[in-house]
VOGU-3710 file (C-alpha; in Angstrom, 3 decimals, decimal comma):
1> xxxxxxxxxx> -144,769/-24,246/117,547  -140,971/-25,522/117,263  -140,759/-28,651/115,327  -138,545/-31,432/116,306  -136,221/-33,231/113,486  -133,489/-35,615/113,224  -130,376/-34,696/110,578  -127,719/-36,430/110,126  -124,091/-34,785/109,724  -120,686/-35,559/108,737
11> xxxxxxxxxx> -118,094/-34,113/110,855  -114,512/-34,598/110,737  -113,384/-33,893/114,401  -109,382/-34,481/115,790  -109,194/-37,205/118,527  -106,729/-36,270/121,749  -104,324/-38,270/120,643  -104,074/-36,512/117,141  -104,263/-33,041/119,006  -100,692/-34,563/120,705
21> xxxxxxxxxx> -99,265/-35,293/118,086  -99,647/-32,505/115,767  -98,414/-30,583/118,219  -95,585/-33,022/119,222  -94,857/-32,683/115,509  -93,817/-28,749/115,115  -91,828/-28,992/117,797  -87,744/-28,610/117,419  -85,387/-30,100/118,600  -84,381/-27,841/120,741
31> xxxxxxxxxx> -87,383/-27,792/122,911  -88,229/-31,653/122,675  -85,789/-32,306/125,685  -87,903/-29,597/127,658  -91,699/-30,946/126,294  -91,029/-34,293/127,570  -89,526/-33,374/130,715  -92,628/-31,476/131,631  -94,330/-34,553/130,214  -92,297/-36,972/132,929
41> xxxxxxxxxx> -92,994/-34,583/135,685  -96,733/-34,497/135,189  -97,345/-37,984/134,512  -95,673/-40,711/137,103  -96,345/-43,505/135,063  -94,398/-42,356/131,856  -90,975/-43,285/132,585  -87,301/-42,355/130,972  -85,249/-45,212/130,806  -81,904/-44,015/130,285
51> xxxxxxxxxx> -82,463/-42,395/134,171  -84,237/-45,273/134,880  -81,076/-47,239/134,649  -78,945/-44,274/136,404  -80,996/-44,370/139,365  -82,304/-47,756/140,255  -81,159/-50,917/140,334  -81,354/-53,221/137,699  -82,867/-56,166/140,475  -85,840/-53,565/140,617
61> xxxxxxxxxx> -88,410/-55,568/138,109  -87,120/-59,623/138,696  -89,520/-61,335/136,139  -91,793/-63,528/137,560  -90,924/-67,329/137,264  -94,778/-69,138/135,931  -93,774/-72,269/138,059  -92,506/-70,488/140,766  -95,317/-68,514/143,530  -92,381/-65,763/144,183
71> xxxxxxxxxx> -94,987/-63,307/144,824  -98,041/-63,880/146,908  -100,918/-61,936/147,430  -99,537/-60,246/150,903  -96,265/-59,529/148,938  -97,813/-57,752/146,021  -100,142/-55,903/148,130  -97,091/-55,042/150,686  -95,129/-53,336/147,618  -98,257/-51,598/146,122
81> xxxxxxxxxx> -98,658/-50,181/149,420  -95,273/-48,148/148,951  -97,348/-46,509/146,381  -99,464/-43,632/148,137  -102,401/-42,656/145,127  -103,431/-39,739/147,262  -100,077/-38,428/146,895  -100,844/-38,254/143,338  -104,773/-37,757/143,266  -106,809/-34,998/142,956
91> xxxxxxxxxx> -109,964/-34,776/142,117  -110,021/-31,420/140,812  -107,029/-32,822/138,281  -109,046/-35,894/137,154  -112,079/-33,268/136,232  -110,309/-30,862/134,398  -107,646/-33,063/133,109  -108,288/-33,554/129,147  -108,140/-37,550/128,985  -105,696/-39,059/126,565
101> xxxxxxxxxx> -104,152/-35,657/125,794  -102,389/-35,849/128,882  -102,729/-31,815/129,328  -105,237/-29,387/131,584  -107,984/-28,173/129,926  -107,844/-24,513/131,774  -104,243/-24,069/130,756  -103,063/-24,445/127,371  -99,753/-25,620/128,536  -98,650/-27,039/125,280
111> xxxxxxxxxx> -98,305/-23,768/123,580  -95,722/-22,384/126,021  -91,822/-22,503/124,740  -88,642/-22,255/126,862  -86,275/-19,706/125,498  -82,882/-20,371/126,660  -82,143/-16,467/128,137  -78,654/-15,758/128,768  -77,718/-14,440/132,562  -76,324/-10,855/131,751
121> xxxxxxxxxx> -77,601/-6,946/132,561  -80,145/-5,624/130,528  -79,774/-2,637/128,459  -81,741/-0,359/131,538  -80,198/-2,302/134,574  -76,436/-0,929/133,010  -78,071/2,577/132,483  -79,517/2,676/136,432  -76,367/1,365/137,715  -74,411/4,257/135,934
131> xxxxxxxxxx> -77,105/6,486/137,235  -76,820/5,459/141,003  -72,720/6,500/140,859  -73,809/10,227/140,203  -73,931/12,466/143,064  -77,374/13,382/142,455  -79,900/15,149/144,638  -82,893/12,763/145,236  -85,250/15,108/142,430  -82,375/15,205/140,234
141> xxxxxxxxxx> -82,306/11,283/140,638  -85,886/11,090/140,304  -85,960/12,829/136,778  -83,078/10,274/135,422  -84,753/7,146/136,803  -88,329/8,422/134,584  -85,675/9,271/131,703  -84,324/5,865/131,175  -87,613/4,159/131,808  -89,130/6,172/128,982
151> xxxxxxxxxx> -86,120/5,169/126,385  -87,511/2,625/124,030  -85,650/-0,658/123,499  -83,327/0,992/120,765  -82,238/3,843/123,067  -84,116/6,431/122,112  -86,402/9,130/124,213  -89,132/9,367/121,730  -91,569/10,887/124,277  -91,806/14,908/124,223
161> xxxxxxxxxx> -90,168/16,215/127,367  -93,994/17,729/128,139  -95,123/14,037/129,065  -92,366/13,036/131,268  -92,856/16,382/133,539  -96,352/15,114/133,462  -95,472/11,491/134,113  -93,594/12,933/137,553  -95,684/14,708/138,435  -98,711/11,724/138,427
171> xxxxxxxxxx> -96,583/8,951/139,447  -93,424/10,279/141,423  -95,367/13,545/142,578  -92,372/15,755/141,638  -93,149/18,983/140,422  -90,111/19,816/137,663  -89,278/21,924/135,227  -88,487/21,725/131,292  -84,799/23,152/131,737  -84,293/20,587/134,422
181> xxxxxxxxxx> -85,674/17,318/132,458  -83,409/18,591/129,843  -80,345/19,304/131,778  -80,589/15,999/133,235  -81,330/14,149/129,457  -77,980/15,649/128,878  -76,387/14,154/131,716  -77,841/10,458/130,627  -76,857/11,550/126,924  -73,577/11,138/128,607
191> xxxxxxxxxx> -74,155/7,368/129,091  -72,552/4,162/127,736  -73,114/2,890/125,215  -72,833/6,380/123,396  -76,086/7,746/121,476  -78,346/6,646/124,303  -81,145/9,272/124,926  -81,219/11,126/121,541  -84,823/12,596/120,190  -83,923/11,151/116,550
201> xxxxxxxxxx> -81,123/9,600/114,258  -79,217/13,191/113,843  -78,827/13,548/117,529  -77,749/10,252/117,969  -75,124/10,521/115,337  -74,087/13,294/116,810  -73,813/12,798/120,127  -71,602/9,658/119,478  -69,381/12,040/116,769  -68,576/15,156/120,423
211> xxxxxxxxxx> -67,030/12,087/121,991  -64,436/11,564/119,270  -61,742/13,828/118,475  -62,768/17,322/117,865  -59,303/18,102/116,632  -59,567/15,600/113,878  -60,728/17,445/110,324  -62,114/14,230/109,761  -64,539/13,941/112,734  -65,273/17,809/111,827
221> xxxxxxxxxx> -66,564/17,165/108,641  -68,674/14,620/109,966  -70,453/16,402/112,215  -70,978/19,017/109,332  -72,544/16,236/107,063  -74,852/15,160/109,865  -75,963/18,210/111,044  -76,420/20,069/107,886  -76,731/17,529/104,955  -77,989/13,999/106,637
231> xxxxxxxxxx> -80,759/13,743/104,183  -78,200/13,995/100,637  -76,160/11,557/103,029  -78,953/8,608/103,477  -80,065/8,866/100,127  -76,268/8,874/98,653  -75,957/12,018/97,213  -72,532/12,306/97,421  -71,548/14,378/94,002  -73,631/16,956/95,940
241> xxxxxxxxxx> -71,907/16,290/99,589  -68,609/17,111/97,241  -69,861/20,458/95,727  -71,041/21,689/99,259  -68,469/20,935/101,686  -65,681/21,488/98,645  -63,745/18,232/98,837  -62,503/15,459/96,942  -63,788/11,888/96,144  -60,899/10,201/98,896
251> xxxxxxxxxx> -61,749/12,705/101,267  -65,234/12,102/101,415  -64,848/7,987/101,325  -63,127/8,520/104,667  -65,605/10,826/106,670  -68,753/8,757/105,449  -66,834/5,518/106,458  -66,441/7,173/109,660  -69,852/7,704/109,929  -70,710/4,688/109,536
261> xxxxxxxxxx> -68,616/3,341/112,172  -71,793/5,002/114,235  -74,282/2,695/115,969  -77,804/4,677/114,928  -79,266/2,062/117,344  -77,431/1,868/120,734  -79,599/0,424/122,443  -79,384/-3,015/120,927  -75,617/-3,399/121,137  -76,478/-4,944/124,540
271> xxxxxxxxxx> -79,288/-7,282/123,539  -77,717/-8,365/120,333  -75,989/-11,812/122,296  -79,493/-12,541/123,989  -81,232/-12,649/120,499  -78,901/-14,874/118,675  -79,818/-18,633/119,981  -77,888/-21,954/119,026  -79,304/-23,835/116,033  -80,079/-27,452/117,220
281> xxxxxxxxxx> -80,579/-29,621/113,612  -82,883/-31,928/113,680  -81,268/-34,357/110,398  -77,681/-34,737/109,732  -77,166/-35,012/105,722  -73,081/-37,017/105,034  -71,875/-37,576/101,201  -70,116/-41,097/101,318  -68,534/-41,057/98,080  -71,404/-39,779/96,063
291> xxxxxxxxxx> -74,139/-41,542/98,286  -76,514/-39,696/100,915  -77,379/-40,716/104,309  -79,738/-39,453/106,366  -79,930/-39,602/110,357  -82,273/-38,243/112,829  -80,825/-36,430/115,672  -80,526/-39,172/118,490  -82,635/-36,522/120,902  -85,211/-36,633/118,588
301> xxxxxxxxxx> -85,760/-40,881/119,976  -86,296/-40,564/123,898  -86,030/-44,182/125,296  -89,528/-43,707/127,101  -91,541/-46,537/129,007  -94,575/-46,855/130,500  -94,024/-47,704/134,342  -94,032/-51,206/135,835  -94,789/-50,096/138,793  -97,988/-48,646/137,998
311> xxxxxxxxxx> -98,746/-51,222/135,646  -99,316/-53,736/138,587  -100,760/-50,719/140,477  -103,503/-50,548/137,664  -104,010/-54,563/137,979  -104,268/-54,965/141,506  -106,809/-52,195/142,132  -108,362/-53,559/139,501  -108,635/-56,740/140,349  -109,853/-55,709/143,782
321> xxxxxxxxxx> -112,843/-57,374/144,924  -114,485/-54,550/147,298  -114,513/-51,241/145,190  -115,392/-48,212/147,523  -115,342/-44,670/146,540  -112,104/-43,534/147,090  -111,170/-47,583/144,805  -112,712/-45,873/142,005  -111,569/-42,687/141,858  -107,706/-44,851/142,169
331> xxxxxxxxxx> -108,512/-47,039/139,485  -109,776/-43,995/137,415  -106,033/-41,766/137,849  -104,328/-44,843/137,621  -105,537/-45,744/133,992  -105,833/-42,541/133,236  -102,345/-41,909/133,431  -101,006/-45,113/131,873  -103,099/-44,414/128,736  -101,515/-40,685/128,696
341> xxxxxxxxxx> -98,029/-42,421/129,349  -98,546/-44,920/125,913  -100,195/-42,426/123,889  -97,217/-39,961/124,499  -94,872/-42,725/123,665  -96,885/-43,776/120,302  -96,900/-40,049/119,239  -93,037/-39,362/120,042  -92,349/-42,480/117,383  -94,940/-41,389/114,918
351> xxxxxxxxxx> -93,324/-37,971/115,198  -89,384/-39,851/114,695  -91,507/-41,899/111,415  -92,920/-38,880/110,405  -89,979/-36,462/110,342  -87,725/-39,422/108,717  -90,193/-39,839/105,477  -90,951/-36,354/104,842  -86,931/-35,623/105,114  -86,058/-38,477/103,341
361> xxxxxxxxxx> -88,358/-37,566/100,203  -87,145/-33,673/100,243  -83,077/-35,300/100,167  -84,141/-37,742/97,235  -86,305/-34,959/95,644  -83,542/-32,311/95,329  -80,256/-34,971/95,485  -78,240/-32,891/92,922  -78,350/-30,345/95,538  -77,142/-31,773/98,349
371> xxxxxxxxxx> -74,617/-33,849/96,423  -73,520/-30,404/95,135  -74,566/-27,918/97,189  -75,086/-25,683/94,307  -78,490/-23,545/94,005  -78,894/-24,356/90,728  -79,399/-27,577/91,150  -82,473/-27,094/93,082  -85,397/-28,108/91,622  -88,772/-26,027/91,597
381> xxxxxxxxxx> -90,729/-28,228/94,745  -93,937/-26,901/96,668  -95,599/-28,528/99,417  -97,580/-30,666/97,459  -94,927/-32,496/95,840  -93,670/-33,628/99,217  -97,176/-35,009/100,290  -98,489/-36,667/97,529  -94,729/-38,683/97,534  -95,256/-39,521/101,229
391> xxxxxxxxxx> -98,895/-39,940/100,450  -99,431/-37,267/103,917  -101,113/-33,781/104,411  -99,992/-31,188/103,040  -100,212/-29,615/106,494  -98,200/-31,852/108,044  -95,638/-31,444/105,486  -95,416/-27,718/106,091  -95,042/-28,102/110,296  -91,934/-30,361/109,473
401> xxxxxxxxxx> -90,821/-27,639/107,217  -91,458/-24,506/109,041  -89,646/-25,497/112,277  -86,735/-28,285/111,449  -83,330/-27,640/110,452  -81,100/-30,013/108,365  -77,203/-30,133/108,998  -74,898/-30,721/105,786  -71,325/-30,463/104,818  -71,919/-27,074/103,685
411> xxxxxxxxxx> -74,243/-25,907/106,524  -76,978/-25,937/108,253  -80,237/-24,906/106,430  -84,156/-24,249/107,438  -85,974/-27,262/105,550  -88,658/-24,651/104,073  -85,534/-22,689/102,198  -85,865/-25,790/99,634  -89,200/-24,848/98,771  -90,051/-22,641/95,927
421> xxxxxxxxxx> -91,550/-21,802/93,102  -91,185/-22,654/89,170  -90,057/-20,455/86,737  -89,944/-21,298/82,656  -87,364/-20,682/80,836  -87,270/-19,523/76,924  -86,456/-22,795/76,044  -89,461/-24,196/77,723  -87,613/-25,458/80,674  -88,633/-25,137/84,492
431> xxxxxxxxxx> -86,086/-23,875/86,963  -86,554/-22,975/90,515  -86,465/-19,156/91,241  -83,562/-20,155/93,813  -81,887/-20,018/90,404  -82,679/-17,014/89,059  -82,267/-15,231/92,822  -78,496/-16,581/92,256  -77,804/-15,107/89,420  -79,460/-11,660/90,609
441> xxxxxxxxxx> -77,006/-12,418/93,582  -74,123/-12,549/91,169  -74,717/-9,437/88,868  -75,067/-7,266/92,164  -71,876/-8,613/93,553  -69,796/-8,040/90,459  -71,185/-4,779/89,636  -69,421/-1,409/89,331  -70,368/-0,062/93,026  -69,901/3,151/91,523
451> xxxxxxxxxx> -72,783/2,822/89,027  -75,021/-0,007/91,019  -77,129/-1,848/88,101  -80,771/-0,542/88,108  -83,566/-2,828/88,190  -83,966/-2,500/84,312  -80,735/-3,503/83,470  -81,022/-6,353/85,962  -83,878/-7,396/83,798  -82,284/-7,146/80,780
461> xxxxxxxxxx> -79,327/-9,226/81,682  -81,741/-12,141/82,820  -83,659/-12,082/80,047  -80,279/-12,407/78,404  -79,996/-15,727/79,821  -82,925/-17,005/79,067  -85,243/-15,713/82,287  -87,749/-13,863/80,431  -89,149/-11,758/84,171  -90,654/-8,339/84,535
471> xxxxxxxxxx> -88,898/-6,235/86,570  -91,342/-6,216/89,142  -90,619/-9,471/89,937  -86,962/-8,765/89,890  -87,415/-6,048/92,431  -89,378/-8,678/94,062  -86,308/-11,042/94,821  -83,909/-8,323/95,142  -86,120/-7,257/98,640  -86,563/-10,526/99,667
481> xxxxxxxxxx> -82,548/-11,025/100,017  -82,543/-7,600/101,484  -80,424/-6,222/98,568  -81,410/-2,484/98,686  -82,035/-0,507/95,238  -79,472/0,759/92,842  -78,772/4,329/94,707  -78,338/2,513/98,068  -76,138/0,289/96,696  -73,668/3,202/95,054
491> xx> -70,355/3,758/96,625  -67,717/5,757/96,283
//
């Protein structure tokens, strides 16, 4: 028999407008312009007023004299009637459409980001156009256009020639043979940019080295390292490179920097440009003689206003004193889209407050730095610090910081590279581990490249200084500012 009882629980559940603007909140710069466009296009009653005053006229919304009747009851109702709701209404919109969030509930719009993507040829369209200028036969062609389509996005045909004769034969039902996928991989091999279609590293290298020179001793050497001795050459071995190929220390600086003239990727030398997207900062940091000021990039403050003209919409249908139907359902969209329109508008300035106080605290927190811009002067500072100073979640504190960039006089810098960790000293002092990761930085630069400091030694000049670390937190750093070990770093 189930028995029936009444509990009471505490939830802690995120209202719409909350929802808006957290997500409002991680938002760049960069894509603000394009979040409240879409906004404006899917809500007529949330207005921009700097087009506003572009496009209309500024006689558009006379205000209304009290002592003066200017607008009657026929006038209002004429000009409302310019307004046609069922232009605008839907009922399948109104069901789905997550009130006061001003998004769809099927689609989670919010989540989508424009990428700027620059107008060029891809990597495979410049490979197919160099294909269709052969004088091919149409099997021949065939086998070249499955080729390139199997080439990952680095340029290389990692799939074994077995599975492209079977890919043909499935999907382009041609019947070939090894020898001819082959012969025709060679023909591609042939390609710009040069390396494209190699099996591995060594064929790449190679393939790149035959279109050099062959007459050069230089190039010839080469090749003989990469065919014969590319493993002693990746891992630096060069005392042994000198025994075997019987040549001196000068000679062999100038065929390994020719080797490394080599792209051992080719296929991103065309995608490079389409990766690299401008930095848009969201603060702007200036030193006036020893004094900071802040400012918040003027995109990040929209002049946005709800619309008049709905406004009156909203109060005439509501004032209405026959509601039908289809009255209703108007009066419904119509509020439903001027409380979407001020709740957007509320949550861009709480966003503007929001990024201004937790910015504000991180300059005064670490304002040796940016007086400076030395690393040293950066003090230890976690997430916590930063919220219980702008009395906020630590949460929010970290969406600021993960997405926002801050322009100074000495560049432009992610807000969460401020953030770290606290290291003591011998002398009982704490220091940021930004320190210590300069120094490391230092020592590696000013080391003898011909005998690259190990790890140890690395410890044992911080500890030196005061930084008592073990080394596996040394080799710790030293990845994480992609400073490879000692033998990598060796050179001749």
């Amino acid at each position: 028999m189930l028995k029936q009882t009444l509990q009471q629980k505490l939830l802690q559940k995120l209202s719409p407008q909350q929802i808006q603007f957290i997500k409002l909140l991680q938002v760049p710069t960069v894509s603000l312009d394009a979040r409240i466009k879409e906004e404006l296009e899917e809500n007529p009653a949330l207005e921009d007023i700097s087009l506003a005053n572009m496009n209309d006229p500024v006689e558009e919304y006379p205000d209304k004299d009290p002592d003066e009747d200017s607008f009657g009851d026929d006038d209002q109702s004429a000009e409302l009637d310019e307004f046609n709701v069922d232009d605008y209404l839907q009922t399948d919109d109104i069901n789905d459409y997550d009130y006061g969030s001003g998004q769809h509930n099927g689609d989670d719009e919010e989540d989508r980001k424009e990428i700027p993507i620059a107008i060029q040829n891809s990597f495979f369209e410049n490979l197919q156009q160099q294909l269709d200028l052969l004088a091919l036969s149409d099997k021949d062609f065939l086998i070249g256009q499955q080729i390139i389509g199997s080439l990952d996005d680095d340029g290389y045909l990692r799939r074994p020639i077995s599975s492209l004769i079977d890919d043909l034969a499935f999907s382009q039902n041609v019947i070939a043979e090894e020898q001819e996928v082959e012969e025709m991989l060679k023909v591609i091999q042939e390609f710009d940019p040069a390396g494209i279609g190699a099996r591995n590293l060594q064929e790449c290298l190679l393939i790149q080295l035959r279109k050099k020179d062959q007459e050069n001793p230089v190039i010839k050497k080469a090749m003989a390292i990469v065919e014969n001795y590319l493993d002693e050459f990746t891992k630096k071995h060069y005392d042994k490179l000198e025994r075997a190929l019987n040549i001196s220390s000068e000679e062999l600086k100038e065929i390994v920097n020719e080797i490394l003239k080599l792209n051992p990727k080719p296929g991103d030398s065309g995608a490079v440009a389409g990766k690299q997207l401008h930095i848009i900062p969201d603060f702007h940091i200036t030193n006036n003689d020893g004094v900071l000021h802040l400012t918040l990039n003027a995109r990040n403050a929209p002049e946005l206003r709800v619309s008049r003209s709905y406004q009156e919409m909203f109060d005439h249908y509501d004032k209405a004193a026959q509601k039908d139907k289809k009255m209703k359902e108007a009066v419904q969209f119509v509020k439903q889209k001027l409380d979407s329109a001020k709740w957007f508008i509320d949550a861009i300035k709480q966003r503007q407050q929001t990024l201004l106080k937790t910015m504000n605290a991180i300059m005064n927190y670490q304002y040796e730095y940016f007086l400076t811009a030395d690393e040293r002067k950066l003090k230890p500072m976690i997430l916590k610090d930063i919220a219980d100073r702008i009395d906020m979640d630590i949460s929010t504190v970290s969406r600021v910081a993960n997405s926002k960039y801050v322009q100074t006089e000495f560049g432009t810098f992610l807000l969460k590279s401020f953030f770290s960790e606290a290291i003591q000293t011998d002398t009982g002092e704490e220091v940021s581990n930004k320190e210590v990761k300069k120094i490391l930085e230092e020592c590696i630069s000013n080391e003898n490249k011909r005998k690259p400091l190990a790890d140890e030694k690395l410890t044992e000049i911080l500890k030196e200084k005061g930084y008592t670390i073990a080394r596996r937190t040394v080799a710790k750093y030293r990845e994480a500012m992609g400073i490879p070990v000692a033998r990598l770093r060796k050179q001749l």
